[in-house]
C-alpha positions in Angstrom: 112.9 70.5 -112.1 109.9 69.0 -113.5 107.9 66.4 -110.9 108.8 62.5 -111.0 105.6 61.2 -113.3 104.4 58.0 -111.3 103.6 54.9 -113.9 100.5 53.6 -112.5 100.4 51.3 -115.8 103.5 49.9 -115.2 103.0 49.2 -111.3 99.6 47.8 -111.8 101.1 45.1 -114.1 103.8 44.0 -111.4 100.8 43.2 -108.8 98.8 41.7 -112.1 102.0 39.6 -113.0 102.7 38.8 -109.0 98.4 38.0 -108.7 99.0 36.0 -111.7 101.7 33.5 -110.3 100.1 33.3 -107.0 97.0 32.1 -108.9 99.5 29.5 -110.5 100.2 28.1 -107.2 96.9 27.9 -106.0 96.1 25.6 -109.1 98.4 23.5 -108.7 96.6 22.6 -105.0 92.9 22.2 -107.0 91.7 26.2 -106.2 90.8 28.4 -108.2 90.0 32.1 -107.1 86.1 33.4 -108.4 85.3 36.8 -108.6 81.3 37.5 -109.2 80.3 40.7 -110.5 76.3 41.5 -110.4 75.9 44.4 -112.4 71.9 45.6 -112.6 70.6 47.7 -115.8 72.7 49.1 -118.7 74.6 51.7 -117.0 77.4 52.6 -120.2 79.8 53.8 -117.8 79.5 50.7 -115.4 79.3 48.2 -118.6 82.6 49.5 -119.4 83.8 49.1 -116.3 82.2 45.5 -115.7 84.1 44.7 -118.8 87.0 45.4 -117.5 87.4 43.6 -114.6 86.3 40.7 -116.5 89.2 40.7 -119.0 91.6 41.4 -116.0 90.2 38.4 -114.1 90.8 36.1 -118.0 94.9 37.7 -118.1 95.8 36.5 -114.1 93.4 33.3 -114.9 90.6 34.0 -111.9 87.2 32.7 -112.4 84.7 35.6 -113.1 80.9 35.3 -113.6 78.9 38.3 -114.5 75.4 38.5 -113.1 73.0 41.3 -115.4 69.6 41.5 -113.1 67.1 43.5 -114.8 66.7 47.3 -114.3 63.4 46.9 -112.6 65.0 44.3 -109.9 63.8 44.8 -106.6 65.9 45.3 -103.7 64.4 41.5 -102.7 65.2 40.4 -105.6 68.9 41.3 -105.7 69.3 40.3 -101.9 68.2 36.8 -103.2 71.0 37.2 -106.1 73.6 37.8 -102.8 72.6 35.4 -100.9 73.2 32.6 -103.2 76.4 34.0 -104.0 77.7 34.1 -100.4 76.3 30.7 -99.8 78.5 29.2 -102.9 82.1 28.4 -102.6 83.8 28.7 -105.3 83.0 32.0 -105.3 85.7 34.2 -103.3 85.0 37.8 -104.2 81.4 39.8 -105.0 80.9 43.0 -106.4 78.2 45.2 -106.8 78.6 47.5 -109.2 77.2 50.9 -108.6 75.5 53.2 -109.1 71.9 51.0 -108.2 68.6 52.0 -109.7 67.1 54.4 -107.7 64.6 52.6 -106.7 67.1 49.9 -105.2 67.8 50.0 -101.1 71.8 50.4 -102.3 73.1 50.0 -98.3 71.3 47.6 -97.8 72.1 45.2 -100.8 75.8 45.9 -100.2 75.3 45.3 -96.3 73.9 41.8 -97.2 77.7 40.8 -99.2 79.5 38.7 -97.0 81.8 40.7 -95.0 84.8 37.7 -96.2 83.6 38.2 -99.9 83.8 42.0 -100.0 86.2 42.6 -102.5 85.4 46.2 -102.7 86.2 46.4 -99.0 82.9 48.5 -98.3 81.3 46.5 -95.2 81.7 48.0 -91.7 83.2 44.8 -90.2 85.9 45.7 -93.3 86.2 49.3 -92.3 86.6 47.8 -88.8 89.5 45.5 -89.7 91.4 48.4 -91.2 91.0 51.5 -88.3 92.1 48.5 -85.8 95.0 47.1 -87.9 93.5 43.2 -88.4 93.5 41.0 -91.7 90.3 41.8 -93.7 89.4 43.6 -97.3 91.1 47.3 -98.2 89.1 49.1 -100.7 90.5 48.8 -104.0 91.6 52.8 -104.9 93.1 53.9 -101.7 94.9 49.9 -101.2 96.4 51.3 -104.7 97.6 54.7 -103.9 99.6 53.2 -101.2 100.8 50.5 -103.7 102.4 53.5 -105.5 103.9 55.4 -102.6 105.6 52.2 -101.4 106.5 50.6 -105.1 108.0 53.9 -106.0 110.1 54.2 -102.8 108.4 57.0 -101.4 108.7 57.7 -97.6 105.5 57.6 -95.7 106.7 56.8 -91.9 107.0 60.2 -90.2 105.9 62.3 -93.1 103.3 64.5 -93.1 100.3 63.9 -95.2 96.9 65.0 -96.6 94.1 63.7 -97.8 91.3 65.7 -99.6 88.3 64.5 -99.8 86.6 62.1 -97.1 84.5 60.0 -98.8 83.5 56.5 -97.2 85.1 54.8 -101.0 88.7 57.0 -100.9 89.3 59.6 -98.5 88.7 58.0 -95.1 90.3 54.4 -95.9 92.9 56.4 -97.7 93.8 58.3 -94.6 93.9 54.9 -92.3 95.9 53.5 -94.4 98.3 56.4 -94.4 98.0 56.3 -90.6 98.9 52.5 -90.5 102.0 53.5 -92.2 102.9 55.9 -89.4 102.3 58.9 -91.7 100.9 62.4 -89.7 97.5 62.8 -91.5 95.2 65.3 -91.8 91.6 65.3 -94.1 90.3 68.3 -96.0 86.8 68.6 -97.0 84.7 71.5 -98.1 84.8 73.1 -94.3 88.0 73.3 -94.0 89.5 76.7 -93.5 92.5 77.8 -95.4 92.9 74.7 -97.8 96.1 75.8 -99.5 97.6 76.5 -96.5 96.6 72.8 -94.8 97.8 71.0 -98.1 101.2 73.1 -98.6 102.1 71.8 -95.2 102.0 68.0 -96.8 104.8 65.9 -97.8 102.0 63.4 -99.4 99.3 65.2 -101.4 96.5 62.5 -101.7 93.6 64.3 -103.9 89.8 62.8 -103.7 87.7 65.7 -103.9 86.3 65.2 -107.3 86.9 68.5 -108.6 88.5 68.9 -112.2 91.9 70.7 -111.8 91.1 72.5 -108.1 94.7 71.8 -107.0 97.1 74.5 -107.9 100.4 75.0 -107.4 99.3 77.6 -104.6 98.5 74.5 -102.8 101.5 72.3 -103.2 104.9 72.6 -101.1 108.1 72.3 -103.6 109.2 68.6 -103.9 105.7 66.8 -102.4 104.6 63.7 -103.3 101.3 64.4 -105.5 98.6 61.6 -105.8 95.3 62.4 -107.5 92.6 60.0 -107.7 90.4 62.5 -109.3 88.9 61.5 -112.4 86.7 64.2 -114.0 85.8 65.1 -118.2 86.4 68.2 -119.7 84.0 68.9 -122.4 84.5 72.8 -122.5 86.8 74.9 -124.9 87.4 77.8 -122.5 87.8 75.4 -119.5 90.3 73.2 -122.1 92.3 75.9 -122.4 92.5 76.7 -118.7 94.2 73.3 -118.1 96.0 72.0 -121.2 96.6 75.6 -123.0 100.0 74.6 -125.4 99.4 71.0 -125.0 99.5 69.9 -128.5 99.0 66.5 -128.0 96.2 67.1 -125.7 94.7 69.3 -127.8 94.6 67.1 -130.7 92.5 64.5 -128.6 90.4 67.1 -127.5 89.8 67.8 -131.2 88.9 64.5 -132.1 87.0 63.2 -129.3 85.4 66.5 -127.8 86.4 65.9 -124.7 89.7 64.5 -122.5 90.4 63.6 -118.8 91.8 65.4 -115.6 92.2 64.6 -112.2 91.3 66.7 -109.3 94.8 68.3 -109.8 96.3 71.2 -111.8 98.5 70.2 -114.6 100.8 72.8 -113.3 101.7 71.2 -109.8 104.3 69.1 -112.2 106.4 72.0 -111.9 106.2 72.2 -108.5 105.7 68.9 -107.2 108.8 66.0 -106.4 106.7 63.1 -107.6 103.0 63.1 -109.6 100.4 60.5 -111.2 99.7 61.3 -114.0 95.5 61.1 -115.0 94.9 59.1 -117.3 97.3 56.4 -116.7 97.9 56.9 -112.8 96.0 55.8 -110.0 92.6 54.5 -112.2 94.9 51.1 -113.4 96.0 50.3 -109.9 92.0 50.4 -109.0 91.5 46.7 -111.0 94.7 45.7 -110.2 93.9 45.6 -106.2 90.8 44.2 -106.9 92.5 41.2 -108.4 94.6 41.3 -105.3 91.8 41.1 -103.4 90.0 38.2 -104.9 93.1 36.4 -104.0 93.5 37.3 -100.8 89.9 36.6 -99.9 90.3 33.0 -101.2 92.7 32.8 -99.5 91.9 33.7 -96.1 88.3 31.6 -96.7 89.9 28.7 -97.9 93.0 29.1 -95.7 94.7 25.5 -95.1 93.2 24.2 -98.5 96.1 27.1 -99.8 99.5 26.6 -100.2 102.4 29.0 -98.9 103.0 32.0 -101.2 104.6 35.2 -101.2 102.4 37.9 -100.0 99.9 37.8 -97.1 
């Protein structure tokens, strides 16, 4: 029986629609949530990106502001842009959006957010919060991923899982968030011995390695819960065909545009897997979603009695 395909689309536009009334509420006390993205350069990927976290902040009605340094700004220069932003408050949530110019101290500009403004969830005292289970920011992908475990009724307490990939963004937050939900967890990288073997042992498949299509079936136990975050182009015929060979519908995109998307995850684990998300249209929708939710939340915890009583924490 082909795998469960898991509706990222449709689950990111619950949390935009709850996001969206809590909002509501919060207008009706005189606050409105601001989200302020500072985007440096003309990076095409990250203008496309900027863009749309600036539409989703116009559909659940948070204030957004877009900041465009210059690709020559100094790191000086953009910890100036920061620090006004932390000092002002109707801005709730800040975002840097990577990649930097080179040129650019990246840590150190994202070290300077403040730590109750850090939508993206990236600031040690953040990472702190979450390995020792206090309030505080969950980075936006991996906060998703568990939105779709738990929103499509998946079991996590007691189950084994495993996460591939253990990058500082996904992998590791990914993993303690897993753990929070009493889930066994184990992390893969590219040391670890016997990869099939560790990842046929999971009952949750999370895969971050950013590799196109590196998780076969081989690595998959019957009826496991598959969740790829991997997000990679395939430009190549032969490497096409490899993937999507009989796809017709695929293959007509790949036709027209040159090129189509695939996670870090086999299309053939659908025949072997209990539950997948699909890519596009899985995890990458969630990722805007949460940062909405996150906007929220931080104006909320900042602003905290100014707030009325809503439905989520």
């Amino acid at each position: 029986m082909p795998a469960l395909i898991l509706d990222g689309t449709k689950i990111a536009q619950q949390i935009r629609s709850e996001v969206a009334a809590e909002v509501k509420a919060m207008a009706a006390a005189g606050i409105r949530p601001g989200l302020a993205v500072v985007l440096v350069g003309h990076n095409p990927a990250s203008e496309i990106y900027v863009r749309g976290k600036v539409k989703a902040c116009e559909e659940v009605g948070i204030y957004s502001e877009k900041l465009t340094p210059p690709d020559s700004a100094s790191t000086s220069e953009l910890l100036a842009v920061i620090d006004d932003l932390n000092r002002r408050d109707q801005i709730d949530g800040i975002l840097v959006q990577l990649p930097l110019p080179r040129h650019v101290d990246s840590k150190k500009v994202l070290l300077s957010v403040d730590p109750a403004k850090d939508v993206d969830g990236f600031h040690p005292m953040n990472v702190g919060f979450l390995s020792t289970q206090r309030p505080g920011l969950v980075p936006c992908t991996p906060a998703g991923v568990l939105e779709i475990l738990q929103r499509s009724n998946i079991p996590i307490s007691g189950r084994e899982a495993v996460v591939v990939g253990r990058s500082d963004i996904v992998g590791k937050p990914a993993a303690m968030l897993l753990i929070n939900a009493n889930a066994t967890v184990t992390v893969c990288h590219s040391k670890t011995h016997d990869l099939p073997a560790v990842c046929r042992r999971a009952d949750i498949l999370v895969a971050a390695i950013g590799r196109a299509g590196m998780i076969t079936r081989d690595f998959v136990k019957p009826g496991a819960a598959v969740i790829d975050v991997g997000m990679n182009s395939v430009t190549n015929p032969a490497e096409f065909q490899r993937f999507f060979a009989g796809n017709t519908k695929r293959e007509e995109t790949f036709r027209k545009r040159g090129s189509t998307l695939i996670g870090d995850v086999h299309p053939e684990v659908a025949q072997v897997a209990g539950a997948l998300t699909p890519v596009p249209g899985g995890v990458g929708p969630l990722t805007i979603a949460m940062l909405m939710f996150n906007t929220v939340k931080a104006a909320k915890m900042r602003r905290g009695s100014r707030v009325p009583e809503l439905s989520r924490a």
